[in-house]
C-alpha positions in Angstrom: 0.0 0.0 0.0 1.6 3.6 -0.7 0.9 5.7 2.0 -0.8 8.9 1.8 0.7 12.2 3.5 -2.1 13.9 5.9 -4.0 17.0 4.7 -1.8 19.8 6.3 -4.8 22.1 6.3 -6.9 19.9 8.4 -4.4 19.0 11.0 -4.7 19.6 14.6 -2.4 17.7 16.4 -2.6 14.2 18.5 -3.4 15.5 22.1 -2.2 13.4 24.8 -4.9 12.7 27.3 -3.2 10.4 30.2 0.6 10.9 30.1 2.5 8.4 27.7 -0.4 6.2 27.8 -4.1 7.7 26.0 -3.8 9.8 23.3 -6.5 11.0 20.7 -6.5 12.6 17.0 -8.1 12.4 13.9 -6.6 10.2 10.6 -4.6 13.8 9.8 -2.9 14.1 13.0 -1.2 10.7 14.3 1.8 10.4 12.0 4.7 11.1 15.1 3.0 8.6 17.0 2.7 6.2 14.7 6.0 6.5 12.8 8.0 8.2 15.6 8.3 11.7 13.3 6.4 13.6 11.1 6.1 11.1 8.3 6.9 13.5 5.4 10.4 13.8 6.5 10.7 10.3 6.3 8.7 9.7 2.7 10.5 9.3 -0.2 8.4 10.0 -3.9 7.0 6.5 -4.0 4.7 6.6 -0.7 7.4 4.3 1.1 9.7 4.8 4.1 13.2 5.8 3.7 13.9 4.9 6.9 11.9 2.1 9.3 9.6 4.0 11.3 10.1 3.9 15.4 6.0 3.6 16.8 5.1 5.9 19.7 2.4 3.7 20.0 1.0 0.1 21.1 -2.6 -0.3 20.2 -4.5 2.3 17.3 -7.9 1.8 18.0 -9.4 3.5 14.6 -13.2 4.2 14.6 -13.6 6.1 11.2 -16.2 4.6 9.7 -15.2 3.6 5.9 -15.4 6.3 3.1 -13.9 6.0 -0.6 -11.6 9.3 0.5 -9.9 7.8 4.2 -6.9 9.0 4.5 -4.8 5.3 3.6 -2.3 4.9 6.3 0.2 2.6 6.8 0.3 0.7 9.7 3.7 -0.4 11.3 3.9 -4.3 12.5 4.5 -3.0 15.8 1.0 -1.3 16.2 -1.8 -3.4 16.8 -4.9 -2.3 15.5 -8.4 -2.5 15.9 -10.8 -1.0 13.2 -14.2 -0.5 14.6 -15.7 2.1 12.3 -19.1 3.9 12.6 -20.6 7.0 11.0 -20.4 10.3 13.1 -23.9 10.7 14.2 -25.0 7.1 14.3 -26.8 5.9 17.4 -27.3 2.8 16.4 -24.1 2.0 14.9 -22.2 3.7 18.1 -24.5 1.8 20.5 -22.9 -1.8 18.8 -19.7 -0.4 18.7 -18.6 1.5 21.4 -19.1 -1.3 24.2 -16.5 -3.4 22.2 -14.3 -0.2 21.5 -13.6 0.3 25.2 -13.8 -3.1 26.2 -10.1 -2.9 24.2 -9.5 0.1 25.1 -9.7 -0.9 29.3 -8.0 -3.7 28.7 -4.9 -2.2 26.4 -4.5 0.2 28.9 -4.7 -2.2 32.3 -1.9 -4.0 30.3 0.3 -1.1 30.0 -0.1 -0.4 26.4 0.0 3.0 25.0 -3.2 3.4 23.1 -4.2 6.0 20.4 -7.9 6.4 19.4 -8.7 8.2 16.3 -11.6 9.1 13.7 -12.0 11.4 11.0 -10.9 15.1 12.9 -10.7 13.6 16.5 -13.4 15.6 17.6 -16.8 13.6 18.2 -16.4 9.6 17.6 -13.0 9.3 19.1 -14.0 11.7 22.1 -16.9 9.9 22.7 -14.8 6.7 23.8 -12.3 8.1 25.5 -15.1 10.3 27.8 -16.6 7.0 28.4 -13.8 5.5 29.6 -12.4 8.5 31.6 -16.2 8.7 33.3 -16.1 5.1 34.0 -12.1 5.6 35.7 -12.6 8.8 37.4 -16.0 8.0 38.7 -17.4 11.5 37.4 -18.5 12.6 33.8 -18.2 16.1 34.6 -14.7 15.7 35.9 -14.1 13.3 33.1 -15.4 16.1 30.4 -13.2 18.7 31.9 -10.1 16.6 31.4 -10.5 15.7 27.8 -11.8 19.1 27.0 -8.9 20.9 28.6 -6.5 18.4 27.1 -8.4 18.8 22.9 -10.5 21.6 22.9 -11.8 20.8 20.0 -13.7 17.9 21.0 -17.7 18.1 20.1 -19.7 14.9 20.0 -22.5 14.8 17.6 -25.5 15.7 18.6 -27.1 12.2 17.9 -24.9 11.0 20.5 -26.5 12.8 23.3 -28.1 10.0 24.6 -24.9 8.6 25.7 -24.1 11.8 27.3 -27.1 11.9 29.2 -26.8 8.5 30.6 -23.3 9.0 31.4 -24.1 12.0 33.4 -26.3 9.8 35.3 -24.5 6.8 36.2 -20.8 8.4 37.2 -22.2 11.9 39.0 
């Protein structure tokens, strides 16, 4: 597979949200972590490597749901990764996949791995999970929201997600 550069004028950044261990971005944003520096110092013209790249990174768990124009990505053989994709907006689809999406994402991070979870822009899918599991940890989805939101300000989950929310709010006061 060649590998695809990221779209420079949609990058934010990876934002780490528990030192060396959580960290969350969207498909234009996770090059240094995955390759261990910014990947187009390290492409040559043919979409490969010069150079073998050094993962900052365990586990990718990847929820971008698939579309003809994803970013392609190459994945190192160190990374382990776990596509669980669903559209941005999608109860249903989130309410079958986000149980299994932090079932790996507990476990990967009980075990010591350092786990990056990613969708589209990072913003709403990705956040999602890792709210949910920060609720769940800290015992308090307001505390939990405060941390992720002063760690990626960007973060906005879509509005068809509120249910979550709403129940989360409930169950970790």
């Amino acid at each position: 597979m060649i590998h695809q550069p990221p779209d420079w004028d949609s990058k934010f950044g990876y934002s780490e949200i528990l030192k060396e261990q959580l960290y969350i971005g969207g498909e234009d944003d996770i090059d240094e972590l995955l390759y261990g520096t910014i990947e187009s110092r390290n492409l040559n013209g043919k979409g490969s490597f010069f150079e073998s790249p050094m993962p900052q990174i365990d586990t990718w768990i990847d929820l971008r749901d698939h579309r003809p124009n994803n970013r392609k990505i190459y994945i190192p053989t160190e990374v382990e990764y776990f596509s669980l994709p669903f559209a941005d907006g999608s109860y249903i689809e989130a309410e079958q996949i986000l149980p299994k999406a932090k079932e790996v994402l507990t476990n990967k991070l009980n075990n010591g791995n350092r786990v990056l979870v990613t969708c589209h822009q990072g913003r709403s899918r990705s956040a999602l999970l890792v709210l949910w599991y920060l609720a769940e940890t800290l015992g308090s989805y307001s505390e939990a929201f405060k941390v992720l939101k002063d760690k990626r300000y960007i973060i906005k989950p879509d509005r068809n997600f509120s249910p979550f929310l709403e129940e989360w709010k409930r169950i970790y006061l």
